[in-house]
C-alpha positions as CSV (number, residue, x, y, z in Angstrom):
1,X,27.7,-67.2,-13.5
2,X,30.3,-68.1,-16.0
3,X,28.4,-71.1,-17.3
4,X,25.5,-68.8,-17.7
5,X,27.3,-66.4,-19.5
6,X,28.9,-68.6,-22.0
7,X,25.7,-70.2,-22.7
8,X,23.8,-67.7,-23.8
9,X,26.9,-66.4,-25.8
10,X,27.3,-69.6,-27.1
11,X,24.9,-68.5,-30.8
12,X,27.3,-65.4,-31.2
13,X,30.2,-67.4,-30.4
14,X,29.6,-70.3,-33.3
15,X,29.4,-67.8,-35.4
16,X,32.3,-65.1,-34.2
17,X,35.2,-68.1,-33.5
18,X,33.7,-71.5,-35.2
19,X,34.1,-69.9,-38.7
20,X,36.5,-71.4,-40.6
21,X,39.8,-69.4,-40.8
22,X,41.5,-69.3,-44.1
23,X,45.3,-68.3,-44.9
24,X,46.8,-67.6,-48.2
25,X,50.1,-69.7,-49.4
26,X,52.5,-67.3,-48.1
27,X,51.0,-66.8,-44.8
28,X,51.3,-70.6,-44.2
29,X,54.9,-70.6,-45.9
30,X,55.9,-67.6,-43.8
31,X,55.4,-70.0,-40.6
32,X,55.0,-67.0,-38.1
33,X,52.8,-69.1,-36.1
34,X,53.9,-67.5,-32.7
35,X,52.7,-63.9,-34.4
36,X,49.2,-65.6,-35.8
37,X,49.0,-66.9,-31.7
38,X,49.2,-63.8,-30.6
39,X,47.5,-61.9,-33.1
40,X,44.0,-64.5,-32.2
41,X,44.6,-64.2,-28.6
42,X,44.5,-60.4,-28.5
43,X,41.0,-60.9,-30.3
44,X,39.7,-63.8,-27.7
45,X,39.7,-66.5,-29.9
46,X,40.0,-70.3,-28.7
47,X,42.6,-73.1,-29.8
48,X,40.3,-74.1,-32.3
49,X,41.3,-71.1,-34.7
50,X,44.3,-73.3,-35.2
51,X,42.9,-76.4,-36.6
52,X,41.0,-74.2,-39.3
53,X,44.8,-73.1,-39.9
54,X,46.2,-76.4,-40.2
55,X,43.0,-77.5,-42.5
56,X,43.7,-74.5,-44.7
57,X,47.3,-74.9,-44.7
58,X,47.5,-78.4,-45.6
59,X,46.7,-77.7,-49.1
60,X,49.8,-76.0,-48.9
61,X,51.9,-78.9,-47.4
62,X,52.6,-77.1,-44.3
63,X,51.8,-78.0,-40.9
64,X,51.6,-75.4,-38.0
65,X,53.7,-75.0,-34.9
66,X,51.1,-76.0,-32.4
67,X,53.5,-75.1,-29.3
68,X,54.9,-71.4,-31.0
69,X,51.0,-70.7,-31.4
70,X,49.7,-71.5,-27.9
71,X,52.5,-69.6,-26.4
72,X,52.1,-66.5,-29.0
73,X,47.8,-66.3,-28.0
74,X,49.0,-66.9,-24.7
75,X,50.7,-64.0,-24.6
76,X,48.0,-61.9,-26.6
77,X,45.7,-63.4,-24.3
78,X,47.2,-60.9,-21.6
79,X,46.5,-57.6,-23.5
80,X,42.8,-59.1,-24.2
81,X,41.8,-60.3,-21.0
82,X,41.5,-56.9,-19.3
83,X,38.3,-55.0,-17.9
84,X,38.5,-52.7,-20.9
85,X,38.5,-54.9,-23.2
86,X,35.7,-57.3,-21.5
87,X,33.6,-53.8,-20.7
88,X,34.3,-53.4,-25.0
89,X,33.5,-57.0,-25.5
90,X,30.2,-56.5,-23.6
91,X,28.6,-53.4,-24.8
92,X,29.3,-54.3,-29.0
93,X,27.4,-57.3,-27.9
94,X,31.0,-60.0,-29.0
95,X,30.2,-63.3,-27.3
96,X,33.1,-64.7,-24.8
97,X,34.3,-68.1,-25.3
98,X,36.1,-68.2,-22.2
99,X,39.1,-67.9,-23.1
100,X,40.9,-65.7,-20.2
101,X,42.6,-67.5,-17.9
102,X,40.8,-68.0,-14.3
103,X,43.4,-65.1,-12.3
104,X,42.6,-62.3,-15.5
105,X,38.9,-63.7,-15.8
106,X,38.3,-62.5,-12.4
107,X,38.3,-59.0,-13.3
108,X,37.2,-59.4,-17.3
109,X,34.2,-60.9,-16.2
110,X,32.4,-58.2,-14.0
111,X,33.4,-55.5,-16.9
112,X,32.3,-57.8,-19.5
113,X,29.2,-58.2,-17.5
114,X,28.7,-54.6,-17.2
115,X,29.3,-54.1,-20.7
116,X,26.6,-56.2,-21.6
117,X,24.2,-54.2,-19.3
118,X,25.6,-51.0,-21.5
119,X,24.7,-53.2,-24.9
120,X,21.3,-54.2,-23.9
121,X,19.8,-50.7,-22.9
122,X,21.7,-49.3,-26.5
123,X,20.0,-51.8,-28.4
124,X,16.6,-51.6,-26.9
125,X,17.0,-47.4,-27.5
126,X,17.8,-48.7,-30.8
127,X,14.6,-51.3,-31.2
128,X,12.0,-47.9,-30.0
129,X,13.4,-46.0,-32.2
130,X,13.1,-48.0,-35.1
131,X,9.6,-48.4,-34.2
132,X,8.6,-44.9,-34.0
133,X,10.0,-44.4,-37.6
134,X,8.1,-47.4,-38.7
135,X,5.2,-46.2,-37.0
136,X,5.8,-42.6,-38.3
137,X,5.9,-44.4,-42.1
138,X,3.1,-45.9,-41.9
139,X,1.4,-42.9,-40.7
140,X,2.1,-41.1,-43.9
141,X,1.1,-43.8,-45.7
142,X,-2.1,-43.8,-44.4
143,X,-3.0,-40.2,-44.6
144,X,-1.6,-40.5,-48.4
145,X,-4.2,-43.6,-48.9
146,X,-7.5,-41.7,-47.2
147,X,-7.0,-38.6,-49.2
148,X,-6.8,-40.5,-52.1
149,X,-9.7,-41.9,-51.3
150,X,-11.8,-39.0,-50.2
151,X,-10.8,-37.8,-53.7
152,X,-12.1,-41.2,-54.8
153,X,-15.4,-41.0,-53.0
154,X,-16.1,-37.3,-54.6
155,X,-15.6,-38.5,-58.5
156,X,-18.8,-37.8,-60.0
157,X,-18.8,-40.9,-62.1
158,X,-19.1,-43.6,-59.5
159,X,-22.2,-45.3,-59.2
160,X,-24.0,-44.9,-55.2
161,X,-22.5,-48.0,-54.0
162,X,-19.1,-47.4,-55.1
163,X,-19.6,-43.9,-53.3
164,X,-20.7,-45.5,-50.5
165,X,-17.6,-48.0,-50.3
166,X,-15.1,-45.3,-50.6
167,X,-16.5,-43.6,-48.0
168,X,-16.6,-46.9,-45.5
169,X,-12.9,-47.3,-46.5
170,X,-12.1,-43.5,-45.6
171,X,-13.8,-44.5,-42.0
172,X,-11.9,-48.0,-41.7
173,X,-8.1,-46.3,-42.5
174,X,-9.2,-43.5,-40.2
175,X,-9.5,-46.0,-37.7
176,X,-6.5,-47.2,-38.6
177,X,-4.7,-44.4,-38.8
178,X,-6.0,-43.4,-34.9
179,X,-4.8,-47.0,-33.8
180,X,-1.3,-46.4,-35.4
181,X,-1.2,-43.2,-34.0
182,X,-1.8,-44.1,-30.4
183,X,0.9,-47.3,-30.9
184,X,3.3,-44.5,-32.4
185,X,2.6,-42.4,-29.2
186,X,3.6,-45.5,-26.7
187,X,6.9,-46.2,-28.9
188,X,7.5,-42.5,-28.4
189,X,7.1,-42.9,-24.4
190,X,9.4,-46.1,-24.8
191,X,12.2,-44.2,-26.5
192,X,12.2,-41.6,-23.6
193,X,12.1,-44.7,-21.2
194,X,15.3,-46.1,-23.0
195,X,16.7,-43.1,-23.0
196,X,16.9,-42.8,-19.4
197,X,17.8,-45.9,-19.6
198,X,20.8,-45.5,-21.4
199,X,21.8,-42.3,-19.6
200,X,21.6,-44.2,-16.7
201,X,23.7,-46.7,-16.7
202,X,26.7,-44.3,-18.7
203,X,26.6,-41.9,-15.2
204,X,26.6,-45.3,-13.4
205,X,30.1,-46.9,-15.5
206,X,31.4,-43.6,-16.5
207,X,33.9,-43.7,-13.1
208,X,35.3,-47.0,-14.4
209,X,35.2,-46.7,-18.2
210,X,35.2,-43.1,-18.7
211,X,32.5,-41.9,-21.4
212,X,31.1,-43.5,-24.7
């Protein structure tokens, strides 16, 4: 299950701890590499946040303290690997580089996991939504575009076929507009869906996370 959930973190997690981490001159000068450990270990981040130091530093002619670092995220480590934190992790939708060691990953995993139950039901509240608005746009647009075109078919001036096309393009975005309107109906049904959904699973955690 670990394996699992790494993998499919692994996307968000190239881009959330691969990045390359900069410091300024006086932050490599300053040397508080046990601090910068500690800092990137209350965060989740792996080892590898300290060869992106030592590459940025370099410029600088400093070197990190490889042993003050791992000892300072070791200790952030502890205040990040906890089933707050995972359950946080989780529902913001952070990948998890496994990073926690195996006797705190016990419990960060099963909160992380629930967490990511939490994010998915959000985001997919979030996705019907968006559709019903889009939906809802194009609605407008279309009842803007037929009365502009009823308008159209009614101008004296037009020749008999040009009446007569204005009027078949009144009948084809009226057909459009009852299409739309039946898809803008199902997204509505889908939002109530995810919204049970999501007011599901926050009676099911709220015991062991409190309320969100």
């Amino acid at each position: 299950m670990r394996r699992l959930i790494i993998a499919a973190a692994a996307g968000g997690a190239a881009l959330a701890l691969g990045s390359c981490a900069t410091m300024s001159a006086e932050q490599c000068m300053a040397g508080d590499w046990s601090g910068q450990g500690y800092a990137d270990g209350q965060q989740g981040l792996t080892l590898s946040r300290l060869d992106d130091y030592a590459k940025a530093c370099a410029e600088h002619g400093v070197a990190p303290d490889p042993a003050a670092y791992a000892a300072g995220r070791r200790q952030g480590l502890v205040h990040y690997c906890t089933p707050a934190r995972g359950f946080e992790a989780g529902r913001s939708g952070s990948a998890y580089a496994g990073v926690c060691p195996s006797d705190l990953e016990a419990d960060f995993l099963p909160a992380y996991r629930d967490g990511q139950i939490v994010h998915e039901v959000e985001a997919a509240l979030a996705s019907a939504r968006g559709r019903v608005d889009s939906l809802g746009d194009r609605l407008e647009e279309l009842d803007e575009k037929i009365v502009a075109k009823q308008a159209e078919a009614r101008d004296e001036d037009l020749t008999d076929e040009q009446r007569e096309r204005a009027r078949n393009r009144v009948q084809e975005l009226r057909r459009e507009r009852a299409d739309t309107e039946r898809d803008w109906r199902r997204a509505q049904d889908e939002v109530d869906d995810a919204e049970r959904d999501v007011r599901d699973v926050r009676w099911r955690f709220r015991s062991e996370y409190g309320g969100w």
